[in-house]
C-alpha positions as CSV (number, residue, x, y, z in Angstrom):
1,X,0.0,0.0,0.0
2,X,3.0,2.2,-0.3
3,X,2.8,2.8,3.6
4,X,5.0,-0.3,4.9
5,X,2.1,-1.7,6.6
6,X,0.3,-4.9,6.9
7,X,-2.8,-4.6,5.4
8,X,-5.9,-6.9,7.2
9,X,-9.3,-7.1,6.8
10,X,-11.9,-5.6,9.6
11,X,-13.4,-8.9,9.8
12,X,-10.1,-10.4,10.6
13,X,-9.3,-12.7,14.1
14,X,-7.2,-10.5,15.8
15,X,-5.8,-11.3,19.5
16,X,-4.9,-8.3,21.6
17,X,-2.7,-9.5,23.5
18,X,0.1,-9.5,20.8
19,X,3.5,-7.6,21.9
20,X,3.5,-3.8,21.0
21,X,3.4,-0.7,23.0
22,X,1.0,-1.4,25.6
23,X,-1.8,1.6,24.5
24,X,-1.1,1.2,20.4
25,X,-3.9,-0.1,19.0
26,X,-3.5,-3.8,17.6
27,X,-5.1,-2.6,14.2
28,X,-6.5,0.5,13.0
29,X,-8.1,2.6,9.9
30,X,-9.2,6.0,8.7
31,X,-12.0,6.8,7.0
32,X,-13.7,9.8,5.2
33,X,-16.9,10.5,7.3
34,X,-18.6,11.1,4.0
35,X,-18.1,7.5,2.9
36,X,-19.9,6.5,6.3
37,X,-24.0,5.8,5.8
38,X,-24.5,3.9,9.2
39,X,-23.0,4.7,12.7
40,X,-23.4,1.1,13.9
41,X,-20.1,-1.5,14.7
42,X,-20.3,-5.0,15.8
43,X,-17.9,-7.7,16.4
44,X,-17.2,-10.6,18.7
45,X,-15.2,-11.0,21.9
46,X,-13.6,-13.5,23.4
47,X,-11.4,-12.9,26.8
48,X,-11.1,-14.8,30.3
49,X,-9.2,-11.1,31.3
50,X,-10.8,-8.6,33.3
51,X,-9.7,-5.8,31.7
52,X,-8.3,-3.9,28.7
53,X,-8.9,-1.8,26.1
54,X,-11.4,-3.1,23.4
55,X,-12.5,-0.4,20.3
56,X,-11.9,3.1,20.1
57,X,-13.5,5.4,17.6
58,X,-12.5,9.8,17.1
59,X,-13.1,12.5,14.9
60,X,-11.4,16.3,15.3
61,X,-8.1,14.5,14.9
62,X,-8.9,13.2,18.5
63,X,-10.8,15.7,20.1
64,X,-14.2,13.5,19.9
65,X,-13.9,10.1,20.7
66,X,-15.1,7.0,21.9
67,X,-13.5,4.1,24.0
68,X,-14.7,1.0,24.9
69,X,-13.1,-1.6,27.5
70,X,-13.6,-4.3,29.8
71,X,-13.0,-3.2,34.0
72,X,-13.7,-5.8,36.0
73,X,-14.9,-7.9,33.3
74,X,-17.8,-5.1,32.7
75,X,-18.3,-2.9,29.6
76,X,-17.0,0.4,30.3
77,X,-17.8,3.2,27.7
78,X,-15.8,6.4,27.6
79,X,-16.9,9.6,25.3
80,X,-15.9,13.2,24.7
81,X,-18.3,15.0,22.8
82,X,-17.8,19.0,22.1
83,X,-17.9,20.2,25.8
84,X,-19.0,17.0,27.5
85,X,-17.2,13.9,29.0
86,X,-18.6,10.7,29.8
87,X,-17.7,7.6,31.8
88,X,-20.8,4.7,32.2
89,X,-20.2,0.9,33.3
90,X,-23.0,-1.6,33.1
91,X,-24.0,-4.9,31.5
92,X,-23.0,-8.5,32.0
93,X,-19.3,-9.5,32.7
94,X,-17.9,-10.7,29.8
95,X,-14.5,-12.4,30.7
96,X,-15.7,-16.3,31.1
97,X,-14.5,-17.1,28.2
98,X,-17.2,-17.4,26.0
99,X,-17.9,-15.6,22.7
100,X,-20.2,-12.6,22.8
101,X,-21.6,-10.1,20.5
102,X,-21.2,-6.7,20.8
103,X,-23.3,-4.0,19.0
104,X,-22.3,-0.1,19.6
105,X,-24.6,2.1,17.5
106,X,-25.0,5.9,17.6
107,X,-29.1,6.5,18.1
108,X,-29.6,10.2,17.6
109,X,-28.7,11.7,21.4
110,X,-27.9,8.3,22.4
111,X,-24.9,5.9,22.4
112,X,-26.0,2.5,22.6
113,X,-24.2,-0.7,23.5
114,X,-26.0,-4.1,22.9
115,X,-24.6,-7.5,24.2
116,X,-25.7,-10.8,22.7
117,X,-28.9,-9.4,21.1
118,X,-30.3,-8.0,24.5
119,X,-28.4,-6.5,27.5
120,X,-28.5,-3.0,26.4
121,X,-26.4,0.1,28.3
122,X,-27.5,3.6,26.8
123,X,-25.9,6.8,27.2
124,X,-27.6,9.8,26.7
125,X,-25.7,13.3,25.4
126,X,-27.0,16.8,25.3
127,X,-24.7,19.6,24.1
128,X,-26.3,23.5,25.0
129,X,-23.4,23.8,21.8
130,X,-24.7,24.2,18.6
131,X,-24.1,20.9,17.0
132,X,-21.9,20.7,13.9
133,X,-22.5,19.0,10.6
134,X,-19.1,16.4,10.7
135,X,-16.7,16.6,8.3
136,X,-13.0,15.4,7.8
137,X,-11.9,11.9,9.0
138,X,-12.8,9.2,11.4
139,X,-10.5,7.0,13.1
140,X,-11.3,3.4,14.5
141,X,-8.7,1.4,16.5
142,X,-9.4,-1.7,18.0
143,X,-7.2,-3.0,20.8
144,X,-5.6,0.5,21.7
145,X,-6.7,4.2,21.8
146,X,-5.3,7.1,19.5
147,X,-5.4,9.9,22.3
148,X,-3.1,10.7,25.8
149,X,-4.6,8.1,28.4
150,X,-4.9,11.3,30.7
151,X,-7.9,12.6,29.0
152,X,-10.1,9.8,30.1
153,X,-11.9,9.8,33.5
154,X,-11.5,5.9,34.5
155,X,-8.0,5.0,34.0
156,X,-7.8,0.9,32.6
157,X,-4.8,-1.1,32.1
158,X,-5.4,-1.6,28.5
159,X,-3.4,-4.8,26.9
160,X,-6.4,-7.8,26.7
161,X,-5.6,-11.3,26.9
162,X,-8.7,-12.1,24.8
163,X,-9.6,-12.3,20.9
164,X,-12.1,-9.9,18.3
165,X,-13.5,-11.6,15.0
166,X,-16.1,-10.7,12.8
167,X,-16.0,-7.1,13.1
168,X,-18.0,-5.1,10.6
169,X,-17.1,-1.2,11.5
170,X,-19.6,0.9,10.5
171,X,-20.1,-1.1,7.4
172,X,-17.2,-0.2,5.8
173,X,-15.0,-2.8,3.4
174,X,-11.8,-1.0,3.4
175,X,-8.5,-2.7,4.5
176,X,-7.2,-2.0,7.9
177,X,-3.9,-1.6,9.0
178,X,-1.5,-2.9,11.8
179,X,2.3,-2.3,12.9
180,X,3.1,-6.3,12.8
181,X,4.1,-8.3,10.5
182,X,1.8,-11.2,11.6
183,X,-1.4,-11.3,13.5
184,X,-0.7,-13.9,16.3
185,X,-3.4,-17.0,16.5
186,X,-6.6,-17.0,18.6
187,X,-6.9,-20.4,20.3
188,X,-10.0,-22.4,18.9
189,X,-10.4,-24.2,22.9
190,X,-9.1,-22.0,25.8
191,X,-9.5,-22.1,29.6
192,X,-8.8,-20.3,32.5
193,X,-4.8,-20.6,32.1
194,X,-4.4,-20.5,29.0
195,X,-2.1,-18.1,28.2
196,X,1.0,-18.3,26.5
197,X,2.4,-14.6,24.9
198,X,2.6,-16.6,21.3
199,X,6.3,-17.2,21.4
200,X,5.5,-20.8,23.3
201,X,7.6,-19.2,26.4
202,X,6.1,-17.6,29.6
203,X,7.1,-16.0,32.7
204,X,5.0,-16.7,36.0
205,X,5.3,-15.7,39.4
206,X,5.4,-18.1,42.2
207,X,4.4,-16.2,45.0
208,X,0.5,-15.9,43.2
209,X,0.4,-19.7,43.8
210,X,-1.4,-21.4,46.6
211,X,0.8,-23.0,49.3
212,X,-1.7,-24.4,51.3
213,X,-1.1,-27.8,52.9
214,X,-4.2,-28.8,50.6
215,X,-4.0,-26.9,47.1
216,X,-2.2,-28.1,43.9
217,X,-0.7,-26.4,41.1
218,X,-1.9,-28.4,37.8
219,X,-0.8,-28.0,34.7
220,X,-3.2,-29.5,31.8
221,X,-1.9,-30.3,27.9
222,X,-3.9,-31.5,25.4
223,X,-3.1,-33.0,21.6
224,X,-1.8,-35.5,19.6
225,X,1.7,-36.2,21.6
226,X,2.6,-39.2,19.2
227,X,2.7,-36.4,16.4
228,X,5.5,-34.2,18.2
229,X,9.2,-34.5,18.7
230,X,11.1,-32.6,21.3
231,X,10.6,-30.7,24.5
232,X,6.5,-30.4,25.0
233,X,6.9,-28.3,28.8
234,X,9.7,-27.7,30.7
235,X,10.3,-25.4,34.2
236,X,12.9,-23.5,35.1
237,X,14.1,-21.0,37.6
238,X,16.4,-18.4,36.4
239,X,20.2,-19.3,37.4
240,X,19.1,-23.0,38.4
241,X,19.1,-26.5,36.6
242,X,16.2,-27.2,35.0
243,X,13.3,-28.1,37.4
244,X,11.1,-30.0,35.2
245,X,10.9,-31.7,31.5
246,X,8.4,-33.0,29.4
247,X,9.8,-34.3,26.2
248,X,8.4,-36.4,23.0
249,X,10.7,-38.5,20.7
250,X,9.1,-39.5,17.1
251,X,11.4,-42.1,16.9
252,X,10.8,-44.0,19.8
253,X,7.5,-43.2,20.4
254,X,7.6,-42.2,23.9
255,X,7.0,-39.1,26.1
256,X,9.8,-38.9,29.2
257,X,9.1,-37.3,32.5
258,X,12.0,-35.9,34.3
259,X,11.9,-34.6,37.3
260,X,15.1,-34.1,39.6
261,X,16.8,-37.0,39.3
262,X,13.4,-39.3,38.6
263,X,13.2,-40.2,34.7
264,X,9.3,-41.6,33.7
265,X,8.6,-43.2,30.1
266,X,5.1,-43.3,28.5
267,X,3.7,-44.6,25.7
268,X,2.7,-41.6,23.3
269,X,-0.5,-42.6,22.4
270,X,-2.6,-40.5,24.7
271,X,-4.3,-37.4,23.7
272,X,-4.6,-35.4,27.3
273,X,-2.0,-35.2,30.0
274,X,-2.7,-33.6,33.4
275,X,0.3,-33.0,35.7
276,X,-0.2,-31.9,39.3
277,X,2.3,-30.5,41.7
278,X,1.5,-30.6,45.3
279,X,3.2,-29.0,48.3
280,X,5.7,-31.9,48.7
């Protein structure tokens, strides 16, 4: 496109979660607001996170706009309008993990958001401004804002751990944009855990664990293990040997255990593998 960017559909997958500058919206597009015939978005979400920032909308080169996010696993909806800011919070929470379908429409004085079909939170706006007829350009963003994070009234830690697909923005069919070469994946099965940052390597901390005499830590891997060769899971704490190891060989057709100096051998021809670690 003569820009050096990757060009993606609106309708794409798109998981938020993908490394960039925290606030930067994961995709993004401008638009004449003549070429715009219905103020009405919608798209699907997907998230077990609490929080984040989800679509974002402006005109004025920023001084409208529109932000919608998750707090608390809620719909939040943020707007500056000519001399009026808003902040409203409602609906169902969101973040178990399910698909839902969002629907944010611009009714006359209202801003409406609709969740799966029915849960509606409205937001009314009266300006004692005269009103101007819009001209210029609109800008969508979806994962990110476009403006300083100071100029809203709730502030949100915005990177989602969650996925958008089927977006259709304001029915437009133009090609969006985004900063990376490749859109990372969005899981077909996830549960609560499920996060890895797309480069198959993550960094927890141990001290959000449970110690208790009678809680585990469990670890849960599904697929077909007598298709992969090499290391499958493995545990390490910086500066230490490895703690634990979880490796498939093609050739003999086994998965190995290690642990310390313990060393377990399986057949390969499961398709789920659960592996608990208690206190001792």
């Amino acid at each position: 496109n003569g820009r050096g960017k990757k060009e993606v559909s609106g309708g794409a997958t798109v998981y938020l979660g993908q490394d960039r500058d925290i606030w930067r919206p994961m995709i993004y597009t401008t638009v004449n607001l003549s070429e715009i015939h219905s103020i009405k978005s919608s798209f699907q979400l997907r998230t077990f996170d609490p929080e984040g920032a989800i679509f974002y909308g402006d005109t004025k080169n920023g001084q409208d706009w529109f932000v919608l996010s998750l707090m608390g696993g809620i719909p939040l909806m943020q707007i500056s309008r000519e001399d009026i800011l808003i902040s409203v919070a409602g609906g169902p929470k969101l973040n178990d993990g399910k698909w839902h379908t969002l629907e944010v429409s611009h009714q006359e004085k209202f801003v409406v958001l609709e969740v799966d079909g029915s849960n509606r939170l409205e937001v009314g706006m009266q300006s004692k401004q005269t009103q101007e007829i819009l001209v210029g350009e609109l800008r969508l963003a979806v994962g990110g804002i476009l403006i300083n994070k100071e100029k809203m009234i709730v502030q949100f830690e915005p990177q989602m751990d969650g996925c958008v697909r089927e977006g259709s923005w304001l029915n437009l069919s133009i090609p969006w944009e985004a900063d990376v070469e490749e859109l990372w994946p969005c899981y077909q099965n996830i549960q609560p855990g499920s996060f890895f940052a797309g480069t198959g390597f993550a960094i927890f901390n141990t001290s959000v664990f449970p110690i208790e005499a009678d809680h585990v830590v469990k670890t849960e891997l599904w697929g077909d293990f007598s298709k992969m060769d090499g290391t499958i899971l493995s545990i390490n704490v910086p500066g230490q040997e490895m703690i634990f190891a979880l490796v498939a060989n093609n050739n003999t057709k086994e998965v190995t255990l290690t642990f310390g100096e313990e060393k377990l051998s399986m057949n390969d021809i499961f398709k789920r593998l659960v592996i608990t670690f208690e206190t001792d």
